[in-house]
C-alpha positions as CSV (number, residue, x, y, z in Angstrom):
1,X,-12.0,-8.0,6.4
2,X,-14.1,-7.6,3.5
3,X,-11.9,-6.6,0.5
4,X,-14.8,-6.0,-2.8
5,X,-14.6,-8.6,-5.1
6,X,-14.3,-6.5,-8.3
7,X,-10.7,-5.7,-6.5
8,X,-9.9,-9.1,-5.3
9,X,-8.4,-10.5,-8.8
10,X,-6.3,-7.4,-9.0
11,X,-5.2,-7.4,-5.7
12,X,-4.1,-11.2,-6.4
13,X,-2.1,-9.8,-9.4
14,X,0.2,-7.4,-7.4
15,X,0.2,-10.7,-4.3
16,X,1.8,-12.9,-7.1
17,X,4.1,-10.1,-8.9
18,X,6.0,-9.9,-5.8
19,X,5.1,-13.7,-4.3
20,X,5.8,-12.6,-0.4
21,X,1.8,-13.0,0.7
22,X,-1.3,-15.2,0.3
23,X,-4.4,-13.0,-0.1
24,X,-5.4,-15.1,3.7
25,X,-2.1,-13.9,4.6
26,X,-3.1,-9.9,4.2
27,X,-6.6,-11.0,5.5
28,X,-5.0,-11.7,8.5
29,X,-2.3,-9.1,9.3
30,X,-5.3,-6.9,8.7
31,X,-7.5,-8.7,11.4
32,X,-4.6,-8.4,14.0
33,X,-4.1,-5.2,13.6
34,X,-0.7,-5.2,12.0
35,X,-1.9,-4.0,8.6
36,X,-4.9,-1.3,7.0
37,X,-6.9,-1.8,4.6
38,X,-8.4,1.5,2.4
39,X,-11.0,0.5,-0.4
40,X,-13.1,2.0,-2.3
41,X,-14.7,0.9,-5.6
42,X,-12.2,1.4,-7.9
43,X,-9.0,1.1,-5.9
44,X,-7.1,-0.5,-2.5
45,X,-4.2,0.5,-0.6
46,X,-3.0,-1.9,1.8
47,X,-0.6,-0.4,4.6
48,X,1.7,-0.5,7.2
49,X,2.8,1.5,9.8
50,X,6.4,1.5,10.5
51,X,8.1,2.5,13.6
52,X,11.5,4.0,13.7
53,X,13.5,5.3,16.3
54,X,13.3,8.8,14.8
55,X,10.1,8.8,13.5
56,X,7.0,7.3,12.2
57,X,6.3,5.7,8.7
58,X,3.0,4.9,6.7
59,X,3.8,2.2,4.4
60,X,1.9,1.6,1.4
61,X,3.2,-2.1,0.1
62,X,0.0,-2.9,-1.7
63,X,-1.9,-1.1,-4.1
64,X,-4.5,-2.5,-7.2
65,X,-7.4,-1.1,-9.0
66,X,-8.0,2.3,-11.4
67,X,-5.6,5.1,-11.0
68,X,-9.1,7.5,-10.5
69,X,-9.4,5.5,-7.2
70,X,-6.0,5.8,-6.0
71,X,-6.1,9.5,-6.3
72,X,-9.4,9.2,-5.0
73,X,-8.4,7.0,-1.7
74,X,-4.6,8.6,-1.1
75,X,-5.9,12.2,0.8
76,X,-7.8,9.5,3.2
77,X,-4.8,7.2,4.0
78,X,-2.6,10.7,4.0
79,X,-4.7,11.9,7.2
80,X,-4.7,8.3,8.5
81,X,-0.9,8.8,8.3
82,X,-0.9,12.0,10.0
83,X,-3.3,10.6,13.0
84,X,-1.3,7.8,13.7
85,X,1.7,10.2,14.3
86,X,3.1,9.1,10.7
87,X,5.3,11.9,9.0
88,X,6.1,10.5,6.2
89,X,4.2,8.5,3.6
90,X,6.4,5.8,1.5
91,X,5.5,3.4,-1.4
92,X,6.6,0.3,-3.0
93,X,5.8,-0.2,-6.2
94,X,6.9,-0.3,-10.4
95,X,8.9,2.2,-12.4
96,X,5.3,3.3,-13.5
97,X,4.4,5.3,-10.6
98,X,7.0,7.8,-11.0
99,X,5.0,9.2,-13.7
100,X,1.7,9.2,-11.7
101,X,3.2,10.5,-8.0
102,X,4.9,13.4,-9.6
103,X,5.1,15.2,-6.5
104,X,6.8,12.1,-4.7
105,X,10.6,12.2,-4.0
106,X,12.5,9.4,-5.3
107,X,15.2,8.3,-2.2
108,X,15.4,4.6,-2.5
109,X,16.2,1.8,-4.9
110,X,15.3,-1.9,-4.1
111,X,17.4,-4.5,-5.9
112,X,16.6,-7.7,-5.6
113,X,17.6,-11.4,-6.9
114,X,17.2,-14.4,-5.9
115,X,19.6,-17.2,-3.8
């Protein structure tokens, strides 16, 4: 997978915020199939499809780059979503995209600490 370089420093800054992955580590789940990549010059999404007994998920755990090319790439992973039999979207991310999704539903709260 070829993830642009302007994006690969950013995309290392959201790996290390939440210190779960390796960039070779997303590299990989998205060369076996078990992860997307979305890209565009500005902006990544990295997702996941998650399968439910009732239904069908589009996960997206990974997001870096300009807020322009977020809005720019979300319609494109929406339809993905959609194609993939997906009917709902979720995100994980900071308090800050409450603002920005303003037509997202909050439902869920992570807490987190460690053992």
């Amino acid at each position: 997978c070829m993830i642009y370089e302007n994006l690969k420093q950013k995309l290392q800054i959201a790996l290390d915020r939440e210190g779960t992955h390796e960039l070779e580590d997303i590299k990989r789940l998205i060369y076996e199939g078990k992860a997307q990549l979305f890209q565009n010059e500005k902006a990544l999404f990295i997702t996941e499809i998650l399968n439910f007994p009732k239904k069908k998920v589009l996960n997206a755990w990974l997001t870096a780059g300009s807020l322009d090319g977020v809005h720019e790439l979300t319609p494109i992973i929406e339809e993905f979503g959609r194609m993939k039999g997906c009917t709902e979207i979720q995100m994980t991310g900071r308090k800050g995209w409450m603002r920005i999704l303003k037509n997202a539903e909050f439902k869920n709260i992570v807490l987190k600490r460690s053992l």
